[in-house]
DOLO-776475 format. One line per field, with one value per residue (C-alpha): residue in three letters; residue number from 1; x, y, z. Coordinates in steps of 0.1 Angstrom, whole numbers, plus 5000, padded with zeros to 4 digits. Example, Ala and Ser with C-alpha at 12.3 -4.5 7.8 and 13.67 -1.06 7.14 Angstrom:
2
residuo <- (Ala / Ser)
num <- (1 / 2)
x <- (5123 / 5137)
y <- (4955 / 4989)
z <- (5078 / 5071)
END
This chain:
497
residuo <- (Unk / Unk / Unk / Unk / Unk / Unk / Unk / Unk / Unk / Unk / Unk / Unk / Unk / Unk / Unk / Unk / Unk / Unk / Unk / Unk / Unk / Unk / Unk / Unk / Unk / Unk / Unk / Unk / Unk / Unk / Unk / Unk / Unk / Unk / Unk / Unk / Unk / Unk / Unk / Unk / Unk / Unk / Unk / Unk / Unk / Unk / Unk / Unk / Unk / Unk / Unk / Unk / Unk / Unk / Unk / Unk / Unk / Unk / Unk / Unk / Unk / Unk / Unk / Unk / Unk / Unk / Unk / Unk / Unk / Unk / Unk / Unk / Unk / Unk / Unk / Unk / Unk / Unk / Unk / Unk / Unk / Unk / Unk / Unk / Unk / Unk / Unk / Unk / Unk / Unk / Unk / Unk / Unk / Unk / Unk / Unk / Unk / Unk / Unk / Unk / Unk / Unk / Unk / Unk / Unk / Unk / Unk / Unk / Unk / Unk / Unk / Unk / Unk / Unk / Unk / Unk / Unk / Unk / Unk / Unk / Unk / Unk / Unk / Unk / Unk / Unk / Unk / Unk / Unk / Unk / Unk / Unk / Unk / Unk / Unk / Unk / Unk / Unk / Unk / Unk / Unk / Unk / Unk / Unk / Unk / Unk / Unk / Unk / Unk / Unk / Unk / Unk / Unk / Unk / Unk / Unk / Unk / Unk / Unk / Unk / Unk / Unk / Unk / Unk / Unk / Unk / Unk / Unk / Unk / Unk / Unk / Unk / Unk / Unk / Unk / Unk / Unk / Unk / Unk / Unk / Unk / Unk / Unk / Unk / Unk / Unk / Unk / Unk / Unk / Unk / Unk / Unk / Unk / Unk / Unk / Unk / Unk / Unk / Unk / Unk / Unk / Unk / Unk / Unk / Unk / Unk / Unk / Unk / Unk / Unk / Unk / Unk / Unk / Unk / Unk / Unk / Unk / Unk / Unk / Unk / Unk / Unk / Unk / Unk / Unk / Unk / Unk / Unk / Unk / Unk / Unk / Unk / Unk / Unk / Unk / Unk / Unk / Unk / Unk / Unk / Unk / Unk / Unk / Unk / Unk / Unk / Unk / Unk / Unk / Unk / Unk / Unk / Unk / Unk / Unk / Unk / Unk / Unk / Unk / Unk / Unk / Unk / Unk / Unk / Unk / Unk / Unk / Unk / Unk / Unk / Unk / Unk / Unk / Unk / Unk / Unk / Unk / Unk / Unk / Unk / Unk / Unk / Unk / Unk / Unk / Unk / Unk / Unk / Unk / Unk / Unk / Unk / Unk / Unk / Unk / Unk / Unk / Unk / Unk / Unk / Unk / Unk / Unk / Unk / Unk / Unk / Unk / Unk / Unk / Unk / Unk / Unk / Unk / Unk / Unk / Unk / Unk / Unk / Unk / Unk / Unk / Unk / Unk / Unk / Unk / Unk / Unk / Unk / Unk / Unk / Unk / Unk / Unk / Unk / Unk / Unk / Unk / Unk / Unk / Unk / Unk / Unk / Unk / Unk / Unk / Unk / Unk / Unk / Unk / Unk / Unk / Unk / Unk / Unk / Unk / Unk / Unk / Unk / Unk / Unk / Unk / Unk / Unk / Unk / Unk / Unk / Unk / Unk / Unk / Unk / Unk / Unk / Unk / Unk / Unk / Unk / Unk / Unk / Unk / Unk / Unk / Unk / Unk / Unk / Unk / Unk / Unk / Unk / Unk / Unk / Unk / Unk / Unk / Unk / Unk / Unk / Unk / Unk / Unk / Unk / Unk / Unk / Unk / Unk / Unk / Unk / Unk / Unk / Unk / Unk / Unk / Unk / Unk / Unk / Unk / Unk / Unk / Unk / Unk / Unk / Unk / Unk / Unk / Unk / Unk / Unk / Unk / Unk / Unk / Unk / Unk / Unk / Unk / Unk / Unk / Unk / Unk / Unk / Unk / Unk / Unk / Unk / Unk / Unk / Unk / Unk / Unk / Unk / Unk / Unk / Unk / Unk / Unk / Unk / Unk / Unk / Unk / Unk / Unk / Unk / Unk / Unk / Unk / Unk / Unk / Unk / Unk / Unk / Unk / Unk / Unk / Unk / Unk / Unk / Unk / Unk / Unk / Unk / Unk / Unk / Unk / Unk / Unk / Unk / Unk / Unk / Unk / Unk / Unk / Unk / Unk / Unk / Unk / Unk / Unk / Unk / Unk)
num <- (1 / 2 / 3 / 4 / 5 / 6 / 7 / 8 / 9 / 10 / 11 / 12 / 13 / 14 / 15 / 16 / 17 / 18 / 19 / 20 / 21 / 22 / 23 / 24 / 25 / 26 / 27 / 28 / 29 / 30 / 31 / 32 / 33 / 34 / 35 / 36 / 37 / 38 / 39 / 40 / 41 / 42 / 43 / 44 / 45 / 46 / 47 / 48 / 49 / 50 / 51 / 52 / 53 / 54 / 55 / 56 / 57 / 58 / 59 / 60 / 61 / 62 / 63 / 64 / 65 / 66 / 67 / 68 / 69 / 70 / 71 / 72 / 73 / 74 / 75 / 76 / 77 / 78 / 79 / 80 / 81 / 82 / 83 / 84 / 85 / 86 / 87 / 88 / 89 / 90 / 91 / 92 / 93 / 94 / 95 / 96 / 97 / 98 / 99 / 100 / 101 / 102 / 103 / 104 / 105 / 106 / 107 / 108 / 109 / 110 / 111 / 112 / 113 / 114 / 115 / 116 / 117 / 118 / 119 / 120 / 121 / 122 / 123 / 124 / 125 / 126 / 127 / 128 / 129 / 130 / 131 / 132 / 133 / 134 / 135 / 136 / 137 / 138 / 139 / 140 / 141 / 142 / 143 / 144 / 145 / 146 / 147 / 148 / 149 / 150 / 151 / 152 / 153 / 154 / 155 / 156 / 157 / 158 / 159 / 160 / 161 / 162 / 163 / 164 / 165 / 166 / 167 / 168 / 169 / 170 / 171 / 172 / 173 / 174 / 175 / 176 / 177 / 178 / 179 / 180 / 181 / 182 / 183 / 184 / 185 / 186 / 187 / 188 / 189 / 190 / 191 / 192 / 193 / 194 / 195 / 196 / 197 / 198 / 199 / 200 / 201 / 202 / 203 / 204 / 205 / 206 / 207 / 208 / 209 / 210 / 211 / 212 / 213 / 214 / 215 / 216 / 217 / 218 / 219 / 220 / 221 / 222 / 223 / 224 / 225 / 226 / 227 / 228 / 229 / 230 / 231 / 232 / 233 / 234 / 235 / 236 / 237 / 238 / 239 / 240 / 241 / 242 / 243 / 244 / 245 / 246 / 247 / 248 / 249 / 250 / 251 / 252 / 253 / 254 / 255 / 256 / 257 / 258 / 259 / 260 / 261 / 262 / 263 / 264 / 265 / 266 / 267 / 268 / 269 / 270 / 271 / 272 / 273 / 274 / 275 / 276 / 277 / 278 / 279 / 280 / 281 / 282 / 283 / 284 / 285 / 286 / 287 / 288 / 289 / 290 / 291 / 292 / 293 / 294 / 295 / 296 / 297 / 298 / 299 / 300 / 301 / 302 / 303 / 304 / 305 / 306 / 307 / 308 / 309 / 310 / 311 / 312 / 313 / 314 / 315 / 316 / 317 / 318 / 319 / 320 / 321 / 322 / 323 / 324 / 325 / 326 / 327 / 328 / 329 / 330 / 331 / 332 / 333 / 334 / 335 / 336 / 337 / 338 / 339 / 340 / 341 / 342 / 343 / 344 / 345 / 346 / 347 / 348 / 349 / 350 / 351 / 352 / 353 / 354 / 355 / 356 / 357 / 358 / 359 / 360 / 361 / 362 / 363 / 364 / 365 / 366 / 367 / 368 / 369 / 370 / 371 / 372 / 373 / 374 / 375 / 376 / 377 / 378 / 379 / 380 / 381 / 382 / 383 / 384 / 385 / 386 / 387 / 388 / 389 / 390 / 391 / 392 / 393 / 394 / 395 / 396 / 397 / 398 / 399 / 400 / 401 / 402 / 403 / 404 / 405 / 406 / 407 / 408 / 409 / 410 / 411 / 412 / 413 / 414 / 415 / 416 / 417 / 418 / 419 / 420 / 421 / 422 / 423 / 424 / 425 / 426 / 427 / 428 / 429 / 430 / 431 / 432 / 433 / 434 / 435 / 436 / 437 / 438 / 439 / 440 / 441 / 442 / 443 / 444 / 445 / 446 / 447 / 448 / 449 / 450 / 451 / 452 / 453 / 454 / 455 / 456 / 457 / 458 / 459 / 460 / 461 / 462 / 463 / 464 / 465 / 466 / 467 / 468 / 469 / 470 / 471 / 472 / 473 / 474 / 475 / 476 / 477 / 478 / 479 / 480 / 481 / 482 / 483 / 484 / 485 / 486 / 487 / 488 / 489 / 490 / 491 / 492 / 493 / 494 / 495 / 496 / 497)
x <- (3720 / 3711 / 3676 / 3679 / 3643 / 3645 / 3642 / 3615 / 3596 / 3601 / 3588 / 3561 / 3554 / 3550 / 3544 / 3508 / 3484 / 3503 / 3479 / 3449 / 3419 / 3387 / 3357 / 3333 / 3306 / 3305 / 3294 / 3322 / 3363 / 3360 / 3377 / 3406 / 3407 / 3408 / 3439 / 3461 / 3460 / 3470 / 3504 / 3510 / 3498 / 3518 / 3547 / 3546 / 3542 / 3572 / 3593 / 3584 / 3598 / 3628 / 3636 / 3662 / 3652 / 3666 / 3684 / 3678 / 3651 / 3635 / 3608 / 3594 / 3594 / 3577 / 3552 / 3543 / 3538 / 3517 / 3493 / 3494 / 3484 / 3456 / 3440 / 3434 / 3433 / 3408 / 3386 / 3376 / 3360 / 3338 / 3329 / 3311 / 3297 / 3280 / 3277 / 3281 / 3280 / 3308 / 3313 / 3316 / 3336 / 3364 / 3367 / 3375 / 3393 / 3420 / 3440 / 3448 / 3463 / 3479 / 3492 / 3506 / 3518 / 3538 / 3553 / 3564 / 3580 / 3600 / 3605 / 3636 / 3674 / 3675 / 3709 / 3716 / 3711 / 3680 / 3667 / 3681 / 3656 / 3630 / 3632 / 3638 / 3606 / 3586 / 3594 / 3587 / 3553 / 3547 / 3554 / 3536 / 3508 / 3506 / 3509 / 3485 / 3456 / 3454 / 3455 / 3428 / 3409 / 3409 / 3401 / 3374 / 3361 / 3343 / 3346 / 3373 / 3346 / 3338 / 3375 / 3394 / 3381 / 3396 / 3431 / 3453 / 3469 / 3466 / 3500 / 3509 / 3518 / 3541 / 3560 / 3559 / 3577 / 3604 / 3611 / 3614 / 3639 / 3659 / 3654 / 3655 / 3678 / 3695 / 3701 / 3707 / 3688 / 3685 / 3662 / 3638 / 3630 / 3622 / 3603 / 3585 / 3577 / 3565 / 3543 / 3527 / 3525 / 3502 / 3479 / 3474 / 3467 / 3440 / 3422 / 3413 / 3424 / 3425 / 3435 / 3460 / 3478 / 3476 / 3496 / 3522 / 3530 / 3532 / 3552 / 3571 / 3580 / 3584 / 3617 / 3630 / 3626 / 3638 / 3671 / 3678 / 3689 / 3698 / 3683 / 3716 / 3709 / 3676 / 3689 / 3712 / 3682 / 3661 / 3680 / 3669 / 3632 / 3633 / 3643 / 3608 / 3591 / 3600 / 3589 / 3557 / 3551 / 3566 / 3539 / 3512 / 3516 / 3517 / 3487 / 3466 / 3477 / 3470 / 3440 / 3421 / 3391 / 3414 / 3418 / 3381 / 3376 / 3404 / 3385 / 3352 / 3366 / 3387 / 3354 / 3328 / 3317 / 3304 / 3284 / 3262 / 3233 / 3250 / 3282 / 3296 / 3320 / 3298 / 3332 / 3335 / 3304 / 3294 / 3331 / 3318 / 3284 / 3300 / 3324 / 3297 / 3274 / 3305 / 3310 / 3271 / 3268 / 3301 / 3293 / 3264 / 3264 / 3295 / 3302 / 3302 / 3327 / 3344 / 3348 / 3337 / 3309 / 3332 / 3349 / 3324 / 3296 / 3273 / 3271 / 3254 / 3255 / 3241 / 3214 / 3220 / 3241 / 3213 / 3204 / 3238 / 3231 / 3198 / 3209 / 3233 / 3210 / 3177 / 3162 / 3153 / 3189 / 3203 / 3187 / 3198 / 3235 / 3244 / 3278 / 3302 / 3334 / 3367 / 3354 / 3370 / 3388 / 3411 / 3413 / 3372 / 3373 / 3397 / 3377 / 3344 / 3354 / 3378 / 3370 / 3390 / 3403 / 3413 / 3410 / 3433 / 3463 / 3477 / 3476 / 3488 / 3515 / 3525 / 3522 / 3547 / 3571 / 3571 / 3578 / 3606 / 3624 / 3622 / 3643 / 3666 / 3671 / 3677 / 3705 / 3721 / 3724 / 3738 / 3762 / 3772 / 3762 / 3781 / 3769 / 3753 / 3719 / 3710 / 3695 / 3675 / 3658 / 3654 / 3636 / 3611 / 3604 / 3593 / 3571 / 3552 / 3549 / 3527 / 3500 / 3493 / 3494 / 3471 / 3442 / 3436 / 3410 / 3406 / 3412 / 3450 / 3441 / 3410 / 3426 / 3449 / 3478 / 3486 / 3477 / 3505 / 3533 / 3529 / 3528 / 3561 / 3571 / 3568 / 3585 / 3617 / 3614 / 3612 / 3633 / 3661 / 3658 / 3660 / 3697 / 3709 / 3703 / 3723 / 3753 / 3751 / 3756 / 3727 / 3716 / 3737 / 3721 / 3732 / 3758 / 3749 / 3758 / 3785 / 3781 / 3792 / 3817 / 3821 / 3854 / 3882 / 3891 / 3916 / 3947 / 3958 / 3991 / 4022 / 4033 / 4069 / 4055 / 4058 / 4045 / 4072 / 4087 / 4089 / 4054 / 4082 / 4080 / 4038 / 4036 / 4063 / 4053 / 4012 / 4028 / 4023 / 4054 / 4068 / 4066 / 4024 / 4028 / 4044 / 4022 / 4006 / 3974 / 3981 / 3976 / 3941 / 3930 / 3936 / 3896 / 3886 / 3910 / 3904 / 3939 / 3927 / 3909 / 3869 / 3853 / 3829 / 3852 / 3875 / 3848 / 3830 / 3833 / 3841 / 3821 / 3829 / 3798)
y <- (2445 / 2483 / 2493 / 2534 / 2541 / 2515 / 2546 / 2562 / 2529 / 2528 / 2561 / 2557 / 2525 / 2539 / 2579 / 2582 / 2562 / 2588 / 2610 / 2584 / 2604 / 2592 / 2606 / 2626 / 2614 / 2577 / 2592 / 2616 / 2609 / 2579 / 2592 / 2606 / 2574 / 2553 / 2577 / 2575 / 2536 / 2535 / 2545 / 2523 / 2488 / 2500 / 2510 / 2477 / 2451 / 2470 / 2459 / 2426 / 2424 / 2441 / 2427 / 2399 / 2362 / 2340 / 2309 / 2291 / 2281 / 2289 / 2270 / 2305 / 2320 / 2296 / 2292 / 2327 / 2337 / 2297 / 2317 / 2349 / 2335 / 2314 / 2341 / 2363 / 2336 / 2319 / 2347 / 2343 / 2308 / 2321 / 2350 / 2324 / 2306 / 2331 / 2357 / 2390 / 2426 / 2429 / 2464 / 2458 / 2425 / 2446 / 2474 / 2450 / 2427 / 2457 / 2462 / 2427 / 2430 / 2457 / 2438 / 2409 / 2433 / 2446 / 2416 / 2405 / 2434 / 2434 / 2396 / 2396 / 2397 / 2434 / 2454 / 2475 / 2501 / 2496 / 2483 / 2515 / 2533 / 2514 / 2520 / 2557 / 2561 / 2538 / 2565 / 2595 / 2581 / 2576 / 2608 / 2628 / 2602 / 2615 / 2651 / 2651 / 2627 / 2654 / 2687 / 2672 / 2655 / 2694 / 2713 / 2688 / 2686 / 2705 / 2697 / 2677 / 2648 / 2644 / 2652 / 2626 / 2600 / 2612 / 2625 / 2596 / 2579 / 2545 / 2539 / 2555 / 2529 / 2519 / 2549 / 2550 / 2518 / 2524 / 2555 / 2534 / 2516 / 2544 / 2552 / 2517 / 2491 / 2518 / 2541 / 2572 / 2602 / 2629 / 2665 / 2654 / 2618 / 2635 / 2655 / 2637 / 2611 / 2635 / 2651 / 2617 / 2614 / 2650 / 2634 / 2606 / 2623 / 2646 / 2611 / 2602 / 2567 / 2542 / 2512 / 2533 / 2543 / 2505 / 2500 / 2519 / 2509 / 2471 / 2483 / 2506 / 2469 / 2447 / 2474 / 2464 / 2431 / 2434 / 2454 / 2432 / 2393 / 2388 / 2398 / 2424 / 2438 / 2448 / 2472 / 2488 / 2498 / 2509 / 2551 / 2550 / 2538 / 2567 / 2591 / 2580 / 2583 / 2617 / 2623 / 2605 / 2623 / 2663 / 2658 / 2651 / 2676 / 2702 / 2685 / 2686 / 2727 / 2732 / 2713 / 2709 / 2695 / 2665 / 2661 / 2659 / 2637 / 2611 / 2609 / 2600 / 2574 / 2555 / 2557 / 2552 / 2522 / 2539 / 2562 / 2534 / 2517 / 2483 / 2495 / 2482 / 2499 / 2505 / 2505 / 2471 / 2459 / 2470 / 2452 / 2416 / 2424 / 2427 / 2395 / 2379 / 2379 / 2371 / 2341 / 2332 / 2337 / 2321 / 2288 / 2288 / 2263 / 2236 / 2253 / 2287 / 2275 / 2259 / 2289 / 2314 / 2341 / 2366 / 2394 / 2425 / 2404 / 2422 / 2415 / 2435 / 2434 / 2407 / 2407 / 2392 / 2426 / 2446 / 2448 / 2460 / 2490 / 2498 / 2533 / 2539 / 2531 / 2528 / 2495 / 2502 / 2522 / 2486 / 2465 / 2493 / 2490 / 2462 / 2472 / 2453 / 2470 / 2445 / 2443 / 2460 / 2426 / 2415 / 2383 / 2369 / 2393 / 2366 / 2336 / 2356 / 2359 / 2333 / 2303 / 2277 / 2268 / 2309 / 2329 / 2316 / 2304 / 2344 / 2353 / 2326 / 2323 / 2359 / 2356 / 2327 / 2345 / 2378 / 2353 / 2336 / 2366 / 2384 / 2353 / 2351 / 2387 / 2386 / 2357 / 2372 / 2405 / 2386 / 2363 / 2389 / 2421 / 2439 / 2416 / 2437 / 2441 / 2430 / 2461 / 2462 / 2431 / 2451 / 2479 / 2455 / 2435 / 2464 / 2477 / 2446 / 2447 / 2471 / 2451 / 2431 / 2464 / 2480 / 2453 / 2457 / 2489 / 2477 / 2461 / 2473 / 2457 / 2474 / 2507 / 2507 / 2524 / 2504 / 2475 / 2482 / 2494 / 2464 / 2440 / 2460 / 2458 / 2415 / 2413 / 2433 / 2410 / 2377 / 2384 / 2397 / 2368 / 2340 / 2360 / 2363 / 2326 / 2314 / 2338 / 2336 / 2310 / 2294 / 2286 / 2257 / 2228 / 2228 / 2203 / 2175 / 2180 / 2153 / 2132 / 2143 / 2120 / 2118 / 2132 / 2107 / 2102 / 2121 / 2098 / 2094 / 2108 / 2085 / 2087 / 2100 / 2136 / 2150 / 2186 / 2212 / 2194 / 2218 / 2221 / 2216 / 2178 / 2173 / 2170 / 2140 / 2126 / 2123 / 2112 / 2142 / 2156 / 2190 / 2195 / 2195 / 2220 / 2246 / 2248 / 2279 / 2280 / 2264 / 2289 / 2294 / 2317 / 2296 / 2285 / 2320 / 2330 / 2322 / 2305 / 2292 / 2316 / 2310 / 2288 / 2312 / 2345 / 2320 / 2309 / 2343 / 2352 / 2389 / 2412 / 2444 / 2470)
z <- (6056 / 6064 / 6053 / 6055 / 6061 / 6090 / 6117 / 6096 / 6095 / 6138 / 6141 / 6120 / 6137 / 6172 / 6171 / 6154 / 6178 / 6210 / 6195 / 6200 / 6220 / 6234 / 6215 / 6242 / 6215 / 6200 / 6170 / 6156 / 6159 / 6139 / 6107 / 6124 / 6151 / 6119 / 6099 / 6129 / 6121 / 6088 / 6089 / 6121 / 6104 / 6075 / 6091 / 6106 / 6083 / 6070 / 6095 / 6098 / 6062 / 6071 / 6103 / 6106 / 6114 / 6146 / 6136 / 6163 / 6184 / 6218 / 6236 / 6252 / 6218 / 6201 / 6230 / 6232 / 6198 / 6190 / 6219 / 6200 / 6171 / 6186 / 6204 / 6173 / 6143 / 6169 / 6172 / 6137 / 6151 / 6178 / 6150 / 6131 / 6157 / 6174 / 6146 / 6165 / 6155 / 6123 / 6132 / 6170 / 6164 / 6141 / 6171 / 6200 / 6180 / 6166 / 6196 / 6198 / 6160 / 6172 / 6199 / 6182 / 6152 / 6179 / 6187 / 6155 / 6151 / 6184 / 6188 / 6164 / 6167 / 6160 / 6165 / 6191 / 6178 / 6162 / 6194 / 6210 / 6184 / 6193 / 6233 / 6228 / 6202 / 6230 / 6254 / 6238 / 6224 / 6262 / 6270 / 6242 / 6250 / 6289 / 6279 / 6252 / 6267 / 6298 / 6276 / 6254 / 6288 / 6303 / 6269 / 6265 / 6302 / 6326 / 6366 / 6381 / 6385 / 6345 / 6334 / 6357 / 6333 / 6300 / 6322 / 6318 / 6293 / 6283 / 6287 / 6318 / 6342 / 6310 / 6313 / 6349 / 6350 / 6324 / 6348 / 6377 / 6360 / 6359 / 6396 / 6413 / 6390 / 6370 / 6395 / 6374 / 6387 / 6365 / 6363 / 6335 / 6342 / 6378 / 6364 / 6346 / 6374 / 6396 / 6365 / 6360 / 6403 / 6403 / 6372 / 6390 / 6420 / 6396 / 6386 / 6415 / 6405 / 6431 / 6410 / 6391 / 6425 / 6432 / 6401 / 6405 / 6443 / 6427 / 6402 / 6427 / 6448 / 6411 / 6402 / 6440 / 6436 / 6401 / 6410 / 6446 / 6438 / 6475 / 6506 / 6514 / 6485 / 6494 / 6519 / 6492 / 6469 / 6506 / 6499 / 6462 / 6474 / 6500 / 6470 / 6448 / 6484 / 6489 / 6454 / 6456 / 6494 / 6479 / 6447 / 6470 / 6495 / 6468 / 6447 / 6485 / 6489 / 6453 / 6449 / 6478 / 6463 / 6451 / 6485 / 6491 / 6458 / 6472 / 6507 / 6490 / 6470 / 6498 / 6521 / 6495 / 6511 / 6543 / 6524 / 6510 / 6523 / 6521 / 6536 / 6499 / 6475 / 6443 / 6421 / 6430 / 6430 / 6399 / 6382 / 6400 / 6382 / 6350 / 6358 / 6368 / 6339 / 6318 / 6334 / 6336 / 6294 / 6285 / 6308 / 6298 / 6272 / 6265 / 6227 / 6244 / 6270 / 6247 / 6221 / 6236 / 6231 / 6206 / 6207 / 6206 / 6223 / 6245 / 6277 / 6310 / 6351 / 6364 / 6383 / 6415 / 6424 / 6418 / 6456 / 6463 / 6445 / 6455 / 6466 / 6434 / 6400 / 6392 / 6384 / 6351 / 6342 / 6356 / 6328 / 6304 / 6303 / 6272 / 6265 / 6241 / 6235 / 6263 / 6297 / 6325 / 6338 / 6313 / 6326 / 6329 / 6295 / 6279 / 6289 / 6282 / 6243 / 6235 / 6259 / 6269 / 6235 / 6221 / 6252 / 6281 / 6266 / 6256 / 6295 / 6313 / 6284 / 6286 / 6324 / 6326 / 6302 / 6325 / 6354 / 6335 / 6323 / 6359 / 6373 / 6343 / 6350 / 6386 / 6382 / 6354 / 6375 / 6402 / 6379 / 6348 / 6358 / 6329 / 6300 / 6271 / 6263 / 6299 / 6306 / 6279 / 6293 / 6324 / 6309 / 6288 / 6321 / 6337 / 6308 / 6299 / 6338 / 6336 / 6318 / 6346 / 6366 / 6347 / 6344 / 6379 / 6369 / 6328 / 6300 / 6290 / 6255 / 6252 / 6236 / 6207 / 6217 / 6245 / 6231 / 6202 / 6233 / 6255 / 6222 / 6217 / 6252 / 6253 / 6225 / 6229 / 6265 / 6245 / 6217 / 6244 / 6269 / 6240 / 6229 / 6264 / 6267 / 6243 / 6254 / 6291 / 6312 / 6326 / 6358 / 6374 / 6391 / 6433 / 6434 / 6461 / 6496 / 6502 / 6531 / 6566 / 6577 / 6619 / 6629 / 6639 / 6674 / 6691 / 6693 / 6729 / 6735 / 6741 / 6777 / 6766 / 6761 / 6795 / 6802 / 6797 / 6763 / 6732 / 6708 / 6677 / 6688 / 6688 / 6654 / 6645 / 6679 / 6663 / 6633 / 6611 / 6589 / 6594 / 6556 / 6563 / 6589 / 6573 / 6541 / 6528 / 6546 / 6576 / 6601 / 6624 / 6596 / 6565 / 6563 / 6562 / 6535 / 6501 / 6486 / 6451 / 6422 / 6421 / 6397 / 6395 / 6385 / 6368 / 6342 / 6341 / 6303 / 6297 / 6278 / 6259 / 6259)
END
């Protein structure tokens, strides 16, 4: 069945929150945060009434979205056991209904070409996302130290990972994805971002490992690494002529530990403060650990790292900071508001997926390397890989946009790995090693063959026919030729695109 405002409803779905900003005050941007919503929760629960159904059933599927489900229907538990801020609660707890809407709407048996709607609306919200988040974090900035917080988009390890799809499994090179890598090199390069660098070297060795199922095949994808390197190297030669206080900027944040008292970097120490007093509060009590403390629960740092930063913050300004909106450790962050019981079972879930699909991928590349839709699997792996990526400096749930893009991203990967499976074959067990049986003896020769006699008469005089002799295959190079079709190539099936 055709729905013709299908592509409106996909657009709608995904554009709107590219134009998500961060307030510079907590107090305005609220009405025009809250209109850029709207249409997106509409636009999806649209789809999800449009969108066709699987008829049959997947384990992975079912597990992932039971985890879903718990995590935000739970959240509702720990809201009424520990009664937090209503206001406070709503906010945290919105990208994560953004983030299983997003999977609902993706995790179905879409067509082809609805799905190639969906990809190419993914990446141009990316895009306009990265372009518009630094134009509004310069017009609203002032020095490179105060603007290289509100430069980068929320969503821009996403985009840098569908574009090192391109480069490293897809291997199609072309001016404008170039471009745009190396635009999204130089703004990361403007951040002064440490953990987002970090990111996009893992994700840099994921697309290798992703586009190389054998070791010889590693060396193959070595020139296309060397092309991203040159790019990576060219952009940051020209950012370090251009911009030589990023240069300075980039230096103070490698060797910010030598500059402090305690030979400590106050980055990290102040995340393991805020970890830490997560942990304390949400084992504090068996009910806590058990539900957890809530989403949109305050917590602080805790106060056994206040001697490590002696020389950064004030006593008092320590005891100050009570902050509530998702931690920056998405991971202590999901224990810290859900607990054992709602909080861990969404990551590890989601983890295991990601893990699952990346060695479905690899031996379907290796097996049927022209079977359809297999690259769209590719290009969702390496997007949702970017949520891991990115929780190494935040939260990747904490803002809305890219909580909606990687609930997008998972379930385009789900919904595309539970088809593939069925159509594909799957991954055959290693037959048993047969048992080595010890070579026969060498018959001794009867003592009628007498040097100098014809070679034509070895074989009937060892009792072997001349019919054996002269079969196909018989010569010294027989075991190195193959003489029958393989079982493999034999039982491929063959795909149209």
């Amino acid at each position: 069945m055709r729905h013709q405002y299908a592509r409106l409803w996909i657009w709608l779905f995904l554009l709107p929150l590219a134009f998500d900003y961060k307030a510079t005050n907590a107090n305005v941007g609220h009405f025009a945060q809250s209109g850029l919503v709207i249409p997106v929760i509409a636009a999806g629960l649209a789809l999800v009434l449009i969108a066709p159904r699987f008829h049959g059933r997947s384990q992975l599927r079912s597990a992932v979205t039971f985890s879903m489900l718990l995590c935000v229907l739970g959240s509702i538990v720990a809201q009424f056991v520990q009664d937090n801020d209503t206001g406070n609660y709503l906010r945290v707890l919105l990208p994560f209904v953004l983030f299983l809407l997003g999977y609902l709407v993706a995790c179905r048996p879409w067509s082809e070409y609805r799905i190639s709607q969906f990809e190419k609306a993914l990446f141009v919200a990316n895009a306009i996302s990265l372009v518009f988040t630094f134009v509004f974090g310069v017009a609203t900035g002032g020095d490179l130290e105060d603007v290289r917080f509100r430069i980068l988009s929320v969503t821009f390890l996403g985009l840098q990972a569908v574009l090192l799809h391109e480069f490293v499994v897809a291997k199609r090179f072309s001016f404008f994805t170039v471009a745009m890598f190396a635009g999204s090199v130089l703004v990361e390069l403007l951040s002064v971002t440490r953990s987002m660098l970090l990111g996009t070297v893992l994700l840099f060795l994921f697309a290798m490992a992703l586009s190389a199922p054998t070791i010889q095949h590693v060396w193959r994808a070595t020139a296309r690494t060397l092309i991203v390197g040159a790019v990576l190297a060219g952009v940051a030669g020209i950012a370090a002529l251009s911009f030589p206080t990023v240069a300075e900027h980039w230096t103070q944040r490698i060797f910010a530990s030598e500059e402090t008292v305690t030979g400590k970097d106050p980055t990290t120490i102040t995340r393991l403060a805020e970890m830490r007093d997560q942990y304390d509060q949400v084992t504090a009590s068996p009910e806590t650990l058990l539900f957890g403390a809530g989403y949109g629960h305050y917590y602080r740092y805790s106060p056994a790292y206040l001697p490590d930063l002696a020389d950064q913050i004030s006593e008092k300004d320590f005891y100050a900071i009570n902050e509530w909106a998702a931690g920056h450790n998405f991971w202590v962050y999901q224990l810290f508001a859900g607990g054992l019981l709602f909080g861990i079972a969404m990551p590890l879930a989601t983890l295991a997926a990601l893990a699952i699909c990346f060695l479905s991928y690899r031996y379907w590349r290796s097996m049927v390397p022209d079977a359809p839709m297999l690259p769209v699997l590719g290009r969702a792996i390496m997007l949702f890989a970017a949520l891991p990526a990115t929780s190494i400096g935040g939260n990747p749930l904490g803002p809305r946009f890219s909580g909606l893009v990687f609930g997008v991203a998972l379930g385009l990967m789900i919904a595309t790995h539970a088809r593939l499976q069925r159509a594909l074959p799957a991954r055959l067990k290693r037959a048993p090693t047969p048992p080595r049986l010890r070579p026969a003896a060498m018959p001794e020769l009867p003592g009628r063959i007498q040097p100098g006699m014809g070679r034509a008469d070895l074989a009937t005089t060892l009792g072997m026919s001349r019919a054996a002799t002269g079969a196909p295959g018989s010569s010294q190079f027989s075991a190195l030729a193959s003489r029958t079709t393989s079982s493999r190539n034999a039982n491929r099936p063959k795909f149209a695109r």
